[in-house]
VMD Tcl script that draws the C-alpha trace (Angstrom):
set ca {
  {-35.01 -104.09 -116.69}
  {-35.46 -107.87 -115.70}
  {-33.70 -110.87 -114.96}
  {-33.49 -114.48 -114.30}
  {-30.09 -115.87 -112.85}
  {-29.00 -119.27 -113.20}
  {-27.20 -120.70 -110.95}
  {-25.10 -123.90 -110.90}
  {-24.96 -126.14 -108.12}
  {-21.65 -128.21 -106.56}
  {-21.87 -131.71 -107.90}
  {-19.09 -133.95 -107.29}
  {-19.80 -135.52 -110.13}
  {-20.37 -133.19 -113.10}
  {-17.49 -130.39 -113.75}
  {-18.57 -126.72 -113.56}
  {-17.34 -125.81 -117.18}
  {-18.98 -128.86 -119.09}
  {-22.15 -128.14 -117.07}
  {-22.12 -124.16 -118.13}
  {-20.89 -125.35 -121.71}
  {-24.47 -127.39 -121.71}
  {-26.30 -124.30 -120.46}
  {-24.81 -121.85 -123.01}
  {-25.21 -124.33 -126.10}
  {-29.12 -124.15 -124.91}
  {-29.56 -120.81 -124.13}
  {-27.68 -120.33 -127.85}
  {-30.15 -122.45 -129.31}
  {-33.12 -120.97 -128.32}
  {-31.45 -117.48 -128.78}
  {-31.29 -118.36 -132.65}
  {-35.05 -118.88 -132.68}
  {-35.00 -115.09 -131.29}
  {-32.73 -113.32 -133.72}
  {-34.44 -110.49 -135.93}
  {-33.62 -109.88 -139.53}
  {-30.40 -108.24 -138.32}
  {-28.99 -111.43 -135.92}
  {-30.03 -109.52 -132.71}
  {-31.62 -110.43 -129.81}
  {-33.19 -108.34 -127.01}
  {-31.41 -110.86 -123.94}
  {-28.24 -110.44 -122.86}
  {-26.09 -113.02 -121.01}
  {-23.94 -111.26 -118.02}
  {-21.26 -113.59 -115.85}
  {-21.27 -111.55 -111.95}
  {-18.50 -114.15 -111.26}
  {-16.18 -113.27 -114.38}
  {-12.65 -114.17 -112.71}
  {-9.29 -113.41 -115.07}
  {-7.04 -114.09 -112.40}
  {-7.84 -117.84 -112.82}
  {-9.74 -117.51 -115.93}
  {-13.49 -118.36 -114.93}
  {-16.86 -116.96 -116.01}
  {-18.00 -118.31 -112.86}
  {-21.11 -120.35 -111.46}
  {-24.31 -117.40 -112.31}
  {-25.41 -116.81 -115.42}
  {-27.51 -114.28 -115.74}
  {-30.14 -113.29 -118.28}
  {-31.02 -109.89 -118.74}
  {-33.93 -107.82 -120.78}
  {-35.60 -104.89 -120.95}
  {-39.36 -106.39 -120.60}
  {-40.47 -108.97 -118.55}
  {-42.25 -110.39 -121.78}
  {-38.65 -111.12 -123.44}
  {-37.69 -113.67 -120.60}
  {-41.25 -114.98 -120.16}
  {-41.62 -115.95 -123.78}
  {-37.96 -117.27 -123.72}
  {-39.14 -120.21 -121.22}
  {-35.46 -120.61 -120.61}
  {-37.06 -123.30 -117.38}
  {-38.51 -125.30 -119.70}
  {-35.43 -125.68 -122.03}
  {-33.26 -126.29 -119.12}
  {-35.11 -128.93 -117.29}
  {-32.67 -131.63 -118.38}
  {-30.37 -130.32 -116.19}
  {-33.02 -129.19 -112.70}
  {-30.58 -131.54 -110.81}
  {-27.57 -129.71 -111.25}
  {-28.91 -125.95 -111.30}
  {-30.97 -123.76 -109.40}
  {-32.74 -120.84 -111.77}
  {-35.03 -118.27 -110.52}
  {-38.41 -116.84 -111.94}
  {-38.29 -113.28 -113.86}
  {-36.82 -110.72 -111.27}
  {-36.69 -107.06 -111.37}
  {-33.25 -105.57 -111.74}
  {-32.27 -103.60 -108.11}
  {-32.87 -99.69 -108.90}
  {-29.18 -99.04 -107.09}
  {-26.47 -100.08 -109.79}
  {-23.03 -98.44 -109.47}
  {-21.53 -99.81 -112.32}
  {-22.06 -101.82 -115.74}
  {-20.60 -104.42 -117.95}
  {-20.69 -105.07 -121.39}
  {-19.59 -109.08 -122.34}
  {-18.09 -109.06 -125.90}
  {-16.63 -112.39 -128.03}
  {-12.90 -112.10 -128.24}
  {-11.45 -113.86 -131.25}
  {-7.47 -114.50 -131.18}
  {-5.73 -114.21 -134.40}
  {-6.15 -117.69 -136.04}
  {-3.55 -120.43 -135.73}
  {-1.02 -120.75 -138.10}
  {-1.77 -123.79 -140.22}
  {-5.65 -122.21 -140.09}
  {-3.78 -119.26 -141.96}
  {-1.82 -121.34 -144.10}
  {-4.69 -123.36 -145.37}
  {-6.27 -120.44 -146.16}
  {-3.06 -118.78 -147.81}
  {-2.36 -121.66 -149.76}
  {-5.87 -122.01 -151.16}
  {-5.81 -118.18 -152.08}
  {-2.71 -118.03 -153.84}
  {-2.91 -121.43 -155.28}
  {0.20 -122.39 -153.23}
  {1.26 -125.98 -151.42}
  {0.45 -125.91 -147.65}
  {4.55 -126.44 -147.17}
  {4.82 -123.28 -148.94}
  {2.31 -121.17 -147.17}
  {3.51 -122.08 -143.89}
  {7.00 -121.13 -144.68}
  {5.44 -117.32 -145.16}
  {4.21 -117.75 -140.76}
  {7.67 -119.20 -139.94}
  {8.09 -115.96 -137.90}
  {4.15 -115.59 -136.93}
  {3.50 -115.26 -132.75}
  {0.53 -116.78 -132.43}
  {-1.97 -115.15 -130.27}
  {-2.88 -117.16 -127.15}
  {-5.75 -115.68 -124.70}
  {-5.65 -116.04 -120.93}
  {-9.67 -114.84 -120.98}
  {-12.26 -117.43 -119.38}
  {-14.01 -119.11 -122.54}
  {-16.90 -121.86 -122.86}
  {-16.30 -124.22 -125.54}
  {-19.46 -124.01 -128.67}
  {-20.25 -126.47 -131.31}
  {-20.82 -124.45 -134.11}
  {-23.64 -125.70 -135.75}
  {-22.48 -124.78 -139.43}
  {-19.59 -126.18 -139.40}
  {-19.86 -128.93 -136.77}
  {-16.11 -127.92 -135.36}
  {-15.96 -127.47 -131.25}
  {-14.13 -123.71 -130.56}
  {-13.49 -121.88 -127.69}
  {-15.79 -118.82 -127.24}
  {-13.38 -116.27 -125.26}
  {-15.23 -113.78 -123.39}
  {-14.14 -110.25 -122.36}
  {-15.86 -107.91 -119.80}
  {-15.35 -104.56 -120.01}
  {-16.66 -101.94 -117.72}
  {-18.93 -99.00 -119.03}
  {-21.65 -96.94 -118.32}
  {-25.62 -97.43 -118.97}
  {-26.28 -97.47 -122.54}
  {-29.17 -96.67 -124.57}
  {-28.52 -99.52 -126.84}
  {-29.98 -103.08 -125.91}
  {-29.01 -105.44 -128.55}
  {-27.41 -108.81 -128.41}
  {-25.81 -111.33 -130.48}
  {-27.02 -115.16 -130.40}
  {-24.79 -116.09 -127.40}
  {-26.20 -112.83 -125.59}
  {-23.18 -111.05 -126.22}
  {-23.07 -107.42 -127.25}
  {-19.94 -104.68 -128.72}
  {-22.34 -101.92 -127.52}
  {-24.77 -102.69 -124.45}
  {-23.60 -102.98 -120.99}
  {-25.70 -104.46 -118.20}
  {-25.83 -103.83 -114.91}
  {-23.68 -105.87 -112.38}
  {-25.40 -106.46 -108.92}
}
mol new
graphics top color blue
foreach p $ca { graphics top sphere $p radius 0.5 }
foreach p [lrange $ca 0 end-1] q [lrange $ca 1 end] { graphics top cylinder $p $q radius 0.2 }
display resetview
């Protein structure tokens, strides 16, 4: 297993998040070009300083694959050149043979909003929005306290918080990711 950690460096002048925001929307681009005919990738995206206490995914980012190839090909240097001043990344690294433990890092999704469900409520049964929203009046909605990067989707052009959950696991045999390097079913090593 290989790596290449990014690592972002104190600026007065540029926030952590937006900077990390600029580095995932990147790293999401290029992992599009990656995807196979069933969306996955073979790099996964791991967060060492994942904090829930005061939600933060930290200042590393971390790419990890199985070959070296995967994260030689990816070029993720070039692609984040625009930002050298504000980053330090390293070259491909071989994961440490001692790991005592593993994460997976999943997309959490929070039940929708309530006038996103009434919209869609009152377009399904042919209803007013007034109407539909009267059927939520008693609807919790869902908040999150999990650190998040905010995505532009590219479909839809609408900015939305990507929450991210870490759970702890064991080594899996599985090593697939989604196009933000997320996985339901690989874990990666923490070190």
């Amino acid at each position: 297993m290989f790596y290449i950690q990014i690592t972002l460096l104190e600026d007065g002048d540029i926030n952590e998040n937006y900077l990390l925001e600029k580095i995932f929307h990147l790293a999401h681009s290029k992992f599009t070009e990656l995807q196979d005919a069933n969306g996955k990738i073979p790099i996964g995206v791991a967060f060492p300083n994942y904090n829930t206490k005061k939600p933060s995914l930290g200042n590393i980012l971390r790419l990890v694959a199985n070959h070296r190839e995967d994260l030689e090909n990816f070029n993720i240097g070039k692609t984040l050149r625009v930002l050298s001043d504000y980053i330090h990344f390293t070259q491909v690294r071989p994961v440490p043979t001692k790991i005592s433990s593993y994460y997976q890092f999943q997309r959490f999704q929070p039940k929708a909003n309530i006038e996103v469900l009434a919209r869609r409520r009152a377009k399904r049964l042919g209803v007013s929005f007034d109407e539909a929203i009267q059927l939520y009046s008693k609807y919790n909605q869902e908040r999150s306290k999990l650190p998040f990067v905010k995505i532009k989707s590219s479909s839809t052009n609408r900015v939305f918080p990507l929450f991210i959950k870490r759970i702890g696991g064991a080594e899996s045999d599985k090593f697939e990711f989604n196009t933000y390097g997320l996985s339901t079913n690989s874990f990666l090593p923490d070190f």
